[in-house]
C-alpha positions as CSV (number, residue, x, y, z in Angstrom):
1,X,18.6,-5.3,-4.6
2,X,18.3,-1.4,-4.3
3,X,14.8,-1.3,-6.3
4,X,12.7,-4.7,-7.1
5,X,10.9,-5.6,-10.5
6,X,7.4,-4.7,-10.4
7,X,4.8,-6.8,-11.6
8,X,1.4,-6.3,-13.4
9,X,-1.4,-8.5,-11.5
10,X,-2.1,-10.1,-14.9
11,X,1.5,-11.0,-15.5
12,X,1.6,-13.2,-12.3
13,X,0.4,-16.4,-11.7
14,X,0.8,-17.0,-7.6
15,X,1.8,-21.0,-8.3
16,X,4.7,-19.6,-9.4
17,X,5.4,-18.4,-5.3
18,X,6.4,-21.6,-3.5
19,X,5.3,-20.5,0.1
20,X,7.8,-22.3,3.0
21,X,7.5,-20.6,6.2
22,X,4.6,-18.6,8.4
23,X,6.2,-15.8,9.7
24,X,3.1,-14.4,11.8
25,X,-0.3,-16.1,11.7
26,X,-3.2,-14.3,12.9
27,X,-6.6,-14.5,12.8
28,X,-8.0,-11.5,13.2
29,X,-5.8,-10.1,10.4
30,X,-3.9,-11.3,7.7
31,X,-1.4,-13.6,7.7
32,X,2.7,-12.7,7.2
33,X,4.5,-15.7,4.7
34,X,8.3,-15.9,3.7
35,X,8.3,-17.3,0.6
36,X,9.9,-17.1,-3.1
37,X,9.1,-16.0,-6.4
38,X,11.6,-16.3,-9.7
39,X,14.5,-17.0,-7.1
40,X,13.9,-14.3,-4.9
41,X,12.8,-13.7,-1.6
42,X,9.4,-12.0,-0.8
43,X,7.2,-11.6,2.2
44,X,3.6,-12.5,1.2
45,X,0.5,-10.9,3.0
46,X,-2.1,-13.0,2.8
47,X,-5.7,-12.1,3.8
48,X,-7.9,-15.1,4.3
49,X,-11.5,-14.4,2.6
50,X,-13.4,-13.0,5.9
51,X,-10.7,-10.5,5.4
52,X,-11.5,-9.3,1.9
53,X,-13.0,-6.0,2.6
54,X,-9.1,-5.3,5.1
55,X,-7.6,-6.0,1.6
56,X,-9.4,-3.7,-0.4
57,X,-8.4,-0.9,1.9
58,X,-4.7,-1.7,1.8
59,X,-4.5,-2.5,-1.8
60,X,-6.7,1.5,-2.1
61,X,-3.4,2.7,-0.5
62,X,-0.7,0.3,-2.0
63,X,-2.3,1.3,-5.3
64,X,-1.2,5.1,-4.7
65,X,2.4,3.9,-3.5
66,X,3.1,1.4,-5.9
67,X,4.7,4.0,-8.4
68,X,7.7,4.8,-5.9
69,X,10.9,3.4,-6.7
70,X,13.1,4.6,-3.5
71,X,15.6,2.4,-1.4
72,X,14.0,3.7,1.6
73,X,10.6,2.4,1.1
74,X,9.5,-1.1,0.3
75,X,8.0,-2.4,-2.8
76,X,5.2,-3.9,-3.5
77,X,5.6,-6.9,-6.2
78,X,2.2,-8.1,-7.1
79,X,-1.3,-8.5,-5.7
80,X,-3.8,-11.4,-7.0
81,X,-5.4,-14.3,-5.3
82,X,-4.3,-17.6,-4.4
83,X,-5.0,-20.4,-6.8
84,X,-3.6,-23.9,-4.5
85,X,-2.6,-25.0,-1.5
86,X,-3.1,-23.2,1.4
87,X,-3.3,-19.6,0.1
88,X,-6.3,-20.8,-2.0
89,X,-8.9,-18.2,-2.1
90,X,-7.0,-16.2,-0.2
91,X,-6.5,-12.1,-1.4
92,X,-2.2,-11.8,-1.7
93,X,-0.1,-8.7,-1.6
94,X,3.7,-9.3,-2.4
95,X,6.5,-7.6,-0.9
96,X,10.3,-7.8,-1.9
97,X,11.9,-9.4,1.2
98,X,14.2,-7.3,3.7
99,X,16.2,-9.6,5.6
100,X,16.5,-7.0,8.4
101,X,12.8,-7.2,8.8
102,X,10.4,-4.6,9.9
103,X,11.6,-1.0,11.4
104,X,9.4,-2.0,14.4
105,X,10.9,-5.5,14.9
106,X,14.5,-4.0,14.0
107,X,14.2,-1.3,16.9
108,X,12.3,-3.4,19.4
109,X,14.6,-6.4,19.2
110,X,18.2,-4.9,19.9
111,X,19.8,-2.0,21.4
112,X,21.1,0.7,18.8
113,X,24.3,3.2,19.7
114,X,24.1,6.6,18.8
115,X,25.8,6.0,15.3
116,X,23.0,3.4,13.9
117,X,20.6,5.1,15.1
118,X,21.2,8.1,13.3
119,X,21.7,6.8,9.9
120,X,18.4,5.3,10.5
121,X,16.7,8.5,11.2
122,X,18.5,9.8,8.1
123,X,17.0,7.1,6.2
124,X,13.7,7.4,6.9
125,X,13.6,11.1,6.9
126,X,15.1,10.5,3.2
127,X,11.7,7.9,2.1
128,X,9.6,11.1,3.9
129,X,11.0,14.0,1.5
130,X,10.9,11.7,-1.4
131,X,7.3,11.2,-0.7
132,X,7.0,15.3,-0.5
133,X,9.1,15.6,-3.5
134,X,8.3,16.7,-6.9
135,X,10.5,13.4,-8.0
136,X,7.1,12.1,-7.3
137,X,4.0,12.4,-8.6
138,X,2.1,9.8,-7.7
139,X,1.0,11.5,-4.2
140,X,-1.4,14.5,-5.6
């Protein structure tokens, strides 16, 4: 799916993601979760209380981003708090889910020829200028 359905905090209710699967479980940060919502996959961020304040500065920036609509960058779903389970008082940001997974895990993890990794540099160099575009004017 090329661009995700966005939505407003108040029109989701987190029991509605059924969380299977920690992806990355740390600490000292927040916590990475594969997980679905309205049949889709979506990576969930989760920042356990302690962590609240390391929310509020990455929701300050998602806020600015969540405008953008580009195949190049991701989107943010939702952001709330967790009602049940274990998520429960935990601060949630929602992702739509890229099966390739990070650029960082992509380019550590396997060996790229020439080809690949040209179309990637065209890729991200495409997300960059749409960010410096007038398409977008989100980024005053």
């Amino acid at each position: 799916m090329p661009y995700a359905t966005r939505f407003m905090l108040s029109n989701i209710i987190f029991t509605n993601i059924f969380v299977f699967q920690a992806i990355r479980e740390d600490s000292l940060s927040a916590n990475l979760w594969l997980g679905a919502m309205y049949g889709n996959y979506v990576i969930v961020k989760s920042f356990p209380p302690p962590m609240k304040e390391r929310y509020s500065q990455e929701w300050r920036i998602l806020n600015l981003l969540t405008p953008l609509q580009h195949e190049n960058i991701v989107c943010l779903l939702a952001a709330g708090s967790g009602t049940e389970g274990i998520l429960k008082h935990h601060q949630l940001l929602v992702f739509q889910h890229y099966p390739e997974g990070s650029l960082k895990n992509y380019l550590t993890s396997r060996k790229t020829n020439w080809d690949t990794a040209c179309g990637m540099a065209i890729s991200l160099a495409r997300g960059l200028a749409f960010l410096h575009s007038d398409r977008w004017n989100g980024g005053k």
